[in-house]
MITOR-619514 format. One record per residue (C-alpha): residue in one letter; x, y, z. Coordinates in steps of 0.25 Angstrom, whole numbers, plus 5000, padded with zeros to 4 digits. Layout:
BEGIN
aXYZ
...
***
This chain:
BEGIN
x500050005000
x501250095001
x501650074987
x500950194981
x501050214967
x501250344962
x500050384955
x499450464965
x498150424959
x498350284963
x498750334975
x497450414978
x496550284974
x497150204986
x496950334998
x495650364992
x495150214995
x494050215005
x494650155017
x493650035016
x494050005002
x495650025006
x495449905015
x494749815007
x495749844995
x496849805006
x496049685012
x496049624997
x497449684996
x498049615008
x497249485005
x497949464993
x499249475000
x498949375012
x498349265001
x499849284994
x500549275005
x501049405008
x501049495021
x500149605022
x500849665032
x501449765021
x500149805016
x499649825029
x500649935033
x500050055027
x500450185032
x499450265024
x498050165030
x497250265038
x496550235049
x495250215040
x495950105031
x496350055044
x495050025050
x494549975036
x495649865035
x495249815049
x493849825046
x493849745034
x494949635041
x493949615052
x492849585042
x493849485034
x494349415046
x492749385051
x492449335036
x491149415036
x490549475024
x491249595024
x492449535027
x492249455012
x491849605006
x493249645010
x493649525004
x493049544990
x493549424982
x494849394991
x494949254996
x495249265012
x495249175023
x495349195038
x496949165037
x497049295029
x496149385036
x496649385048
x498149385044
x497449505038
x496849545050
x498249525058
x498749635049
x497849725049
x497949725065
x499349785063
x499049885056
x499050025066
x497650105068
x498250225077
x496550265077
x496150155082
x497250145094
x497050285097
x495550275101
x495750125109
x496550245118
x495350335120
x494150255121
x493350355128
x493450445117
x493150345105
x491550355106
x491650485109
x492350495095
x491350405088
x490150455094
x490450605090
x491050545076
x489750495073
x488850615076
x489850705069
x489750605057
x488350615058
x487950745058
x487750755045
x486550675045
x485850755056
x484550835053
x485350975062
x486750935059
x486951075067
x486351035079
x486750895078
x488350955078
x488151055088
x487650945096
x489050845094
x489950965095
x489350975109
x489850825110
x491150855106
x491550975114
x491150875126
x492050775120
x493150865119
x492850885134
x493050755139
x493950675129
x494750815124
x495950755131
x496150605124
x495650655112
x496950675105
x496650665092
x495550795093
x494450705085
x493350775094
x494050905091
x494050875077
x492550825078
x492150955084
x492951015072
x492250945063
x490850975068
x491151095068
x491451105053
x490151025050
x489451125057
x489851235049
x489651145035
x488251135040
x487951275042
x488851315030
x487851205023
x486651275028
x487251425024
x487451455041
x488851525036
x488751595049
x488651485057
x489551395048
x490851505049
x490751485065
x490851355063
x492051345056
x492451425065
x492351335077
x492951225068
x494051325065
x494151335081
x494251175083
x495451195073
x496151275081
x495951225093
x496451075089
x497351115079
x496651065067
x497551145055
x496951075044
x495451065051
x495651225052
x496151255037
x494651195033
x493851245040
x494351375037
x494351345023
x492851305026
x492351435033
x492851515022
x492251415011
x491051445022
x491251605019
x491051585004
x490151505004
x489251605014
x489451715002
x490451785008
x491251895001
x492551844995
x493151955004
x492551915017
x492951775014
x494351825013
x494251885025
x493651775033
x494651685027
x495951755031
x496151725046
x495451585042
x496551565034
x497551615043
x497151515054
x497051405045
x498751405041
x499251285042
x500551245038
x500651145029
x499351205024
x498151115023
x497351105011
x496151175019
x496951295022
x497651295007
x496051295002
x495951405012
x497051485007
x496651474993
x495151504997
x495751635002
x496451654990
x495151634981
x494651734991
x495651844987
x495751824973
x494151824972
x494151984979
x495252024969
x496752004981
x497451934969
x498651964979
x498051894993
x497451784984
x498751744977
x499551754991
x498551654995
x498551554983
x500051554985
x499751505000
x498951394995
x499851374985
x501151364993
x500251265002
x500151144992
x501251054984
x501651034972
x501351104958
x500750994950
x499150974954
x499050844946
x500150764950
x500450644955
x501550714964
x500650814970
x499550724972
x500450644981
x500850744990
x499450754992
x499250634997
x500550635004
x499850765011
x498550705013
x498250705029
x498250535032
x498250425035
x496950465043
x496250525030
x495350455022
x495150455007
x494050565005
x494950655014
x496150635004
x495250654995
x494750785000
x496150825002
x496550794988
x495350874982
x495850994991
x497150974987
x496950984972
x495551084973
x496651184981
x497751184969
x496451204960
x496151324968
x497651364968
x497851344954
x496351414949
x496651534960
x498151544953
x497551544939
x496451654941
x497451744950
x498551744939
x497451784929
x497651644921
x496651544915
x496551434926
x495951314916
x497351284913
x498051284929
x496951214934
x496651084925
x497951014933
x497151034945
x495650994941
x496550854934
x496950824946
x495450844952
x494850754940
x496050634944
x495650664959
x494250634956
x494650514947
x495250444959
x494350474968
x493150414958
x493950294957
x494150264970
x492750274973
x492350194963
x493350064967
x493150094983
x491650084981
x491749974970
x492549904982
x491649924994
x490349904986
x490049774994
x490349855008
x489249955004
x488349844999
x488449805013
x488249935020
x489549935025
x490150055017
x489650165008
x490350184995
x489950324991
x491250404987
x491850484996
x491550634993
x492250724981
x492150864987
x491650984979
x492751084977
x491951144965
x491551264972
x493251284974
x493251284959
x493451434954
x491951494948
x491851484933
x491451634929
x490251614919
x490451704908
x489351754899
x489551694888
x488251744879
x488551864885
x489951874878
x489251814866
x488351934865
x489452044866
x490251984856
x488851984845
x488752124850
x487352104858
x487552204870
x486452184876
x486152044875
x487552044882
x487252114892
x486252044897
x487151904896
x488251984904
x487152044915
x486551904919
x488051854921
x488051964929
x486751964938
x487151814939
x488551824944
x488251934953
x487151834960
x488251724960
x489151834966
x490151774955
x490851914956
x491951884943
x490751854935
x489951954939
x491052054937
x491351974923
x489751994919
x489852154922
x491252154914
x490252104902
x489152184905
x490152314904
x490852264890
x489952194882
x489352344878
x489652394862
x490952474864
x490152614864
x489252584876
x490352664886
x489052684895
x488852534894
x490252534899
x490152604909
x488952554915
x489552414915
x490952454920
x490152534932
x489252414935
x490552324937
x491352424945
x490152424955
x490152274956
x491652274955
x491552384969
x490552284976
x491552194977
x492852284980
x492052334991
x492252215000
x493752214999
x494352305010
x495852295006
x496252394996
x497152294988
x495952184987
x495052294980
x496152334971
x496452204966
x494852174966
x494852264954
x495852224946
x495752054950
x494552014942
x494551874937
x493651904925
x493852054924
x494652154930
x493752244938
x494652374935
x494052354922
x492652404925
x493252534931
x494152544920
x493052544910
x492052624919
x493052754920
x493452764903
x492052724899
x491452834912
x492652934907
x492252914891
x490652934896
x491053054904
x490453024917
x491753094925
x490853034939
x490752884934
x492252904932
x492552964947
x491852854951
x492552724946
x493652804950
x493452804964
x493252684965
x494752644960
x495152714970
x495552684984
x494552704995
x494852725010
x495552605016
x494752535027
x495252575040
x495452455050
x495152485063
x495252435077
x493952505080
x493152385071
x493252295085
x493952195078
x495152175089
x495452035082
x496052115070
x496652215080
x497352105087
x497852035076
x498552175071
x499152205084
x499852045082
x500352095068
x501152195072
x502352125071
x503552205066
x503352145053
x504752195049
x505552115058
x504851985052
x505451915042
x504951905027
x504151785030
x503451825043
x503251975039
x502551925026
x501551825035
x501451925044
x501152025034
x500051935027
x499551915041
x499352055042
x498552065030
x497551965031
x497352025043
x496952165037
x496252075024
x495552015035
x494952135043
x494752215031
x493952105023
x492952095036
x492752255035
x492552265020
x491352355013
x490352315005
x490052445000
x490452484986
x491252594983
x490552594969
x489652724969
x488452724957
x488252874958
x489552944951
x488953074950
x488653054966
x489953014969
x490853134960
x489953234967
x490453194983
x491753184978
x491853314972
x491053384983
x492353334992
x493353414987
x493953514992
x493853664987
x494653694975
x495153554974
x495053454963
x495153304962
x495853224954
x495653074951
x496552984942
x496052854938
x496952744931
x496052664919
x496952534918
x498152614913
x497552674902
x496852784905
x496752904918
x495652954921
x495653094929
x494553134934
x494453284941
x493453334952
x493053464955
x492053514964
x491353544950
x491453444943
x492353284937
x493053304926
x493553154920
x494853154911
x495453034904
x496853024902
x497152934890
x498452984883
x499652924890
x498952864903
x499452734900
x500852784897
x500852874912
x499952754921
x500952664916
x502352744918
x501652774933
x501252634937
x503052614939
x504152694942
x504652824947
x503952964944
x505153024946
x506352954942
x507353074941
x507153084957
x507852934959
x509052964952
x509953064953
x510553124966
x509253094974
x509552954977
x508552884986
x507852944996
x508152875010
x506652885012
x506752765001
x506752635007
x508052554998
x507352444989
x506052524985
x506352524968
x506052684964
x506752664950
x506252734939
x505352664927
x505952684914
x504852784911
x504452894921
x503352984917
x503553134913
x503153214927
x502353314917
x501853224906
x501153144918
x500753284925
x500053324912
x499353164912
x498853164924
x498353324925
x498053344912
x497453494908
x495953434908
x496353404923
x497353514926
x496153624923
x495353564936
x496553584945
x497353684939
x496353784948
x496153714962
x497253694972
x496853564977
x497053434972
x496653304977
x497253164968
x496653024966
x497552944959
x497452794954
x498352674952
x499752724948
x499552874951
x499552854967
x501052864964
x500953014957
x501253134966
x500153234959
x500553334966
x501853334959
x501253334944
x501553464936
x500753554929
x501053684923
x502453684929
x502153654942
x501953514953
x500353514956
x500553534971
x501253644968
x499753724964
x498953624971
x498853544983
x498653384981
x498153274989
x497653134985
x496453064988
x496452914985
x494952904980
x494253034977
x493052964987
x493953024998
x493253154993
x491853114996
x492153105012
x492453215021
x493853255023
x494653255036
x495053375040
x496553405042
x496853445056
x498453445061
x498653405075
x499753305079
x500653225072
x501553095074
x502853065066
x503752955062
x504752965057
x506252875056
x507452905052
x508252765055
x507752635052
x508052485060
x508452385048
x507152315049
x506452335037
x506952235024
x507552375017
x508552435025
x508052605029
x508652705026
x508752825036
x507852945034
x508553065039
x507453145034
x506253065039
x506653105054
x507253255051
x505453265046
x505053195057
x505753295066
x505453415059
x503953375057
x504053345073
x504653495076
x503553555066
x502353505074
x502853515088
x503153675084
x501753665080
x501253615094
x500653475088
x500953355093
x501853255087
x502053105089
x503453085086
x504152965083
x505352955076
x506852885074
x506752765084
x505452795089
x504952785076
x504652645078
x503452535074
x503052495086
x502852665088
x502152695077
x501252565079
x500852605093
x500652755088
x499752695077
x499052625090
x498952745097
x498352835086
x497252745083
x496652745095
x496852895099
x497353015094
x497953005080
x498953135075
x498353185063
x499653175057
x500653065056
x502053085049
x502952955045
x504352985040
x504852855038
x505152745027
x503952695020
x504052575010
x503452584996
x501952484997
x502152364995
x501352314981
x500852194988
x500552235004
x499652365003
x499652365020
x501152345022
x501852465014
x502752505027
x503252615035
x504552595042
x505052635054
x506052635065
x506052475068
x504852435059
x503752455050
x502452515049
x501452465038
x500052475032
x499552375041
x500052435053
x499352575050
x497852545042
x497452465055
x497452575063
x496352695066
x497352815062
x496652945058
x497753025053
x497553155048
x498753145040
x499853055037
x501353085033
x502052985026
x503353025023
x503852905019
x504352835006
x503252784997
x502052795010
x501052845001
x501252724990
x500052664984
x500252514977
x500052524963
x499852374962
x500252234971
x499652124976
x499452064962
x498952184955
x500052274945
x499152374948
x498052424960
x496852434953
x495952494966
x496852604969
x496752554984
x497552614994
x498852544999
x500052565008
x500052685019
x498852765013
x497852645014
x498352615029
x498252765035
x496952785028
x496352655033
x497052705046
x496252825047
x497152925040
x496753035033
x497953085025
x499153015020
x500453105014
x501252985008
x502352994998
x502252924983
x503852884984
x505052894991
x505153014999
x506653104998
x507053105013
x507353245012
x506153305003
x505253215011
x505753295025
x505653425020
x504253395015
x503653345025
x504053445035
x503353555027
x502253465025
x502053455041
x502253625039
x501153645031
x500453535041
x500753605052
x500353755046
x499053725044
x498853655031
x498153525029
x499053405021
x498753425008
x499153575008
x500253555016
x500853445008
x500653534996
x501153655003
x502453585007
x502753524991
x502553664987
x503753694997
x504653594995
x504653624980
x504653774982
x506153744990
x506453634984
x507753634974
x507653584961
x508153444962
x507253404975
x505953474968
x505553334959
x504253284965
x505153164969
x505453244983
x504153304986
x502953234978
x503053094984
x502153154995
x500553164993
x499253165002
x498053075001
x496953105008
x495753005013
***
């Protein structure tokens, strides 16, 4: 029995035996060898019997040794004699049944273990299974109470598990999904308690299957899923967490996290063996893997379904995120299914063929054992309207219409949201080519359905990539379509509102204050100084963080869309919240090809399309240095520059005047050219362009006017806080401990503003929290962040330290570094800081990621970085700088900043009051931009 051929599938056929079968095959077996002569002493030590087979041999050895019918229905057609069975019987005595010793020991807790076996195998039969296993968990928490002790095994801990998990597959049955999570939850609890890794991965697994199949949001699912998943590690990992790992990834990839959802396929991934899913080789390791001897053949069977349904999943999730045609990567996979199902078949049909006389008899039931159903893991085939398609190309539009609007109706009611979106992408093209209201009817239709859905994803980087992520069509496209066809139209208000829904809205601000100190606590335990890690805890602990945050923000998500009907309504509050003698301007990026400005006034929207070298310009600013000449020379690097961070010139820099005259051309520049203020909303690429700093008629805008930057003209529609100057706190550091992975250089400057900026306010009797050189430490800054969200906060804060350009791929962990450690994002949005006013004077602090986590680009404008974790904190004004600051411009500008502060002006004046300064003094060869423009203020 040892002698295992190598064909896995003739390996398969002898462990999928029923055990019955098994020893009737090696009763008939071990006949033949007796009759000949030989000992069957060999055959007899199997090392891979379990205990099952075990029980079988004996059984069907008594029966042949008493001569009885059944004894001759093991028999079949051998000839045996009472000589042969009981050498027969001798040998089978010998062989080891651990089980059976085992319970000889405890014969007080045998019945107890047969009597609630047999309840909890009946269950299923009773009229109120509910009450029925309310009642035996009742009997096994007594049980437990009086047989706790000898009952090494746990099999009453794992009966209570398991009645547990039958509880909630009968109220999951019934649609009790209520009732169904808590008891998963308790099952989840029994896990725990008695250590069942493997037990605790499934039934994980299960309450999230549980959430789905309750109708819960893809989002909310996530949410739910993420600490399951965390309790759930195992290593080695089991197939039940692996399934649950790729269920998460299903999960991101369905709300448009391309990035979370490939980190996760790359866990699951990393959690199996082998490349080939047909082969011989991989199967055995299978097998090999397969929990026994104490398995039976429908749980290796199971096992090995799981086994190959998880590298299905794997390969059709890998397929549809790489944006490939999965037919091809997944035949391998459903092969190996069909030969799977082959043996399977043919085992049942010889094992049944076999014990047909024991059935005749009453003695054994020879229905197969059970293929499970994994065709609801199976991805959803998209239906496409296919008479629909039929009609566009025949030129019937409104025959096709109507195809294209039942696909619709009926998706929508199947909330099949792809095919849904799919229907409406139809419904919008299949129009004659001049219908541009058809178009823009259509396009505005799927950017609300598109908006329904975006407004259940908190995180800024999930609703970026939502847009762009579509499996069937990228939803950019709908927006893309909705501004040329509004701008061709002229409808100036349709246009401002697709607009304002590309842009970034408010981040949600986490707070303390929500009551949930279970979140609160589990920040505090992450405050480890992730900087004296090394590369593989920080990482853990970083992605630790995150799902953390993920988790928390999914629970707190909105269900309102920002998708507003009335344009006209919503162009009208806007302008009513600007300013006197101010104007807005908005730029809008249209898929490279096109920028579209559009100009507010308290009269009037003005809409222009600029057409002519846009895709030259868009492209020339996605890379590269705007200022190249600043980099070379006799300047050198700033030592505010952390050494590693590439500023190298592109090949092609655009022309500072030729890109002026783009972006304010002379159908825009008459709006402004009378007004001296100036509020900017930028897009995509153009959050990297100082404004301020482009020329028109000889001269740098903020020299005429004074800028401030808004990220989403919405800002203007809610009331504005009003500046008021009181205290201020400061830090600032000069000399840095090697702890970060770039060695710091010293800032001489940053501590000479520091000091100078302290002297300004104290002569000004205003309070100032101070802390700088050695004092200016993490452990400081995070007990100030402490103290200032639950009482007084200074309405200005003022950081003179390094700052690290964002990272592409972490939007909370862009960092701030200090004395002996590190602030980041994380650290700052979870905190309650109303600040009127914050100073980053500090390399790349006001950065926004133009693309990462999986995306060239970031379609949603979303905030990033610094200026997403102060807003969410509270703050009301961020001064950040676009790029490396010059250590010694950077001083001299800040303390006239904290001048024109300090004399009475609010930011945005004094900000443009102390440009106007520094270029009035300035000598010629520190007057580029370079020195002075990195530095801009956004408002909320």
């Amino acid at each position: 029995m040892n002698d295992y051929t190598a064909d896995w599938e003739k390996r398969l056929d002898l462990l999928l035996q029923e055990p019955l079968a098994r020893a009737v095959r090696l009763v008939r077996r071990l006949f033949e060898d007796i009759q000949g002569g030989a000992a069957p002493d060999a055959l007899l030590a199997a090392e891979d019997l379990a205990p099952s087979e075990i029980r079988a041999l004996y059984w069907c050895v008594h029966h042949l040794e008493a001569g009885n019918e059944i004894g001759r229905m093991v028999a079949g057609r051998q000839v045996y004699d009472k000589a042969n069975a009981k050498a027969l019987s001798r040998a089978v005595a010998d062989l080891p049944l651990e089980v059976d010793s085992y319970y000889r020991e405890r014969e007080a807790l045998t019945p107890v273990l047969d009597e609630i076996t047999t309840h909890y195998t009946q269950l299923a039969d009773k009229e109120d299974p509910l009450a029925a296993g309310e009642t035996l968990l009742t009997r096994i928490t007594q049980a437990i109470a009086s047989y706790g002790d000898i009952d090494q095994r746990g099999e009453l801990a794992d009966l209570r598990y398991k009645v547990r998990c039958h509880q909630a597959s009968v109220s999951r049955r019934s649609g009790d999904y209520a009732a169904a999570e808590e008891w998963y939850r308790l099952a989840a609890e029994c896990c725990l308690e008695n250590n069942f890794s493997s037990e605790l991965a499934l039934v994980q697994l299960q309450r999230s299957e549980a959430y789905l199949a309750a109708g819960v949001s893809m989002d909310d699912v996530v949410r739910k899923t993420l600490p399951l998943w965390q309790a759930a590690r195992s290593e080695p990992p089991s197939v039940p967490f692996l399934q649950l790992t790729i269920l998460l990834a299903r999960c991101y990839w369905t709300i448009g996290d391309h990035f979370e959802a490939k980190k996760y396929l790359q866990r699951a991934a990393e959690g199996q063996e082998g490349e080939e899913p047909a082969s011989g080789e991989q199967v055995m390791r299978w097998l090999s893997a397969f929990p026994g001897p104490g398995g039976n053949s429908t749980q290796l069977l199971r096992y090995l379904y799981e086994r190959a349904m998880l590298r299905l999943e794997c390969a059709w999730l890998a397929a549809n995120l790489a944006g490939e045609d999965s037919t091809e990567a997944l035949e391998p996979h459903y092969e190996l299914l069909r030969r799977l199902d082959a043996v399977h078949a043919g085992r049942v049909r010889a094992d049944n063929a076999l014990l047909a006389p024991f059935a005749e008899a009453g003695l054994y039931a020879t229905s197969p054992p059970p293929i499970l159903d994994f065709s609801r893991l199976l991805p959803l085939v998209d239906e496409i309207a296919e008479k629909g398609e039929k009609m566009v190309e025949q030129g019937e539009w409104p025959a096709a219409q109507q195809q294209f609007e039942r696909a619709f109706r009926l998706a929508e009611n199947m909330d099949y949201g792809e095919t849904a979106l799919w229907s409406l992408w139809n419904l919008m093209i299949a129009r004659a080519m001049d219908d541009i209201a058809g178009f823009l009817s259509g396009a505005l239709r799927g950017i609300e359905y598109v908006e329904e859905q975006r407004a259940r994803l908190p995180m800024p980087y999930q609703r970026a990539a939502f847009l762009t992520n579509g499996r069937s069509v990228a939803r950019q496209n709908f927006y893309s379509l909705g501004l040329l066809a509004a701008g061709r139209l002229g409808r100036p208000e349709t246009v401002l509102q697709i607009g304002t829904l590309l842009k970034a809205e408010d981040p949600q601000t986490v707070k303390f204050a929500d009551g949930n100190n279970e979140f609160a606590e589990s920040l505090l335990e992450m405050r480890t100084n992730m900087d004296e890690l090394d590369p593989t805890a920080r990482k853990e602990q970083l992605e630790g963080r995150q799902r953390l945050y993920d988790s928390y923000m999914l629970g707190r998500s909105s269900a309102e869309s920002r998708f507003r009907e009335d344009a006209h309504r919503l162009a009208q509050d806007i302008r009513r919240g600007l300013p006197t003698n101010t104007v807005a301007i908005d730029y809008l990026n249209v898929d490279h090809q096109h920028l579209v400005i559009t100009v507010l006034s308290a009269e009037e929207v003005f809409v222009h399309l600029q057409k002519e070298r846009s895709p030259h310009f868009l492209s020339l600013l996605k890379e590269g240095a705007l200022f190249p000449q600043a980099y070379t020379g006799t300047r050198g690097r700033s030592p505010r520059a952390i050494p590693g961070v590439d500023v190298s010139p592109t090949e092609d820099v655009p022309d500072w005047q030729e890109l002026s005259d783009w972006l304010l051309p002379d159908a825009v520049w008459r709006y402004i050219e009378g007004v001296t203020h100036l509020i900017f909303c930028p897009h995509r690429q153009l959050h990297r362009l100082p404004f301020h700093a482009l020329m028109k008629q000889g001269r740098y805008l903020v020299q005429s006017h004074t800028v401030r930057y808004v990220n989403n003209l919405l800002a203007l529609t809610r009331s504005a806080s009003p500046w008021q100057l009181n205290d201020i706190a400061i830090f600032a550091c000069r000399d840095y401990q090697p702890y970060a992975s770039v060695p710091l250089p010293s800032l001489p400057g940053a501590l000479a503003e520091a000091e100078g900026i302290q002297a300004a306010y104290i002569s000004a009797d205003q309070r100032v929290d101070y802390n700088a050189g050695a004092t200016c430490t993490r452990e400081t800054m995070l007990a100030r962040l402490d103290q200032w969200a639950n009482n007084a906060t200074p309405s200005v804060l003022h950081l003179a330290v390094h700052g690290e350009a964002l990272p592409r791929d972490a939007p909370l962990d862009a960092r701030l570094f200090l004395h002996d450690g590190s602030i980041d994002g994380f650290d700052l949005m979870v905190r309650e800081l109303p600040f009127g006013l914050v100073v980053l004077s500090c390399c790349f602090a006001g950065d926004r990621a133009a693309g990462g986590r999986e995306l060239d680009y970031a379609p949603g404008d979303e905030l990033y970085g610094f200026q997403a974790s102060l807003f969410a904190a509270g703050a009301r004004r961020i001064l950040g700088s676009l790029w490396e600051v010059e250590d010694r411009s950077g001083m001299e500008m800040m303390l006239a900043f904290h001048a024109e502060l300090l004399a009475g002006r609010d930011p945005a004046t004094a900000l443009a009051h102390s440009m106007r300064q520094y270029l009035d003094t300035a000598p010629p060869e520190r007057s580029s931009p370079v020195y002075w423009a990195p530095f801009f203020l956004t408002e909320r």
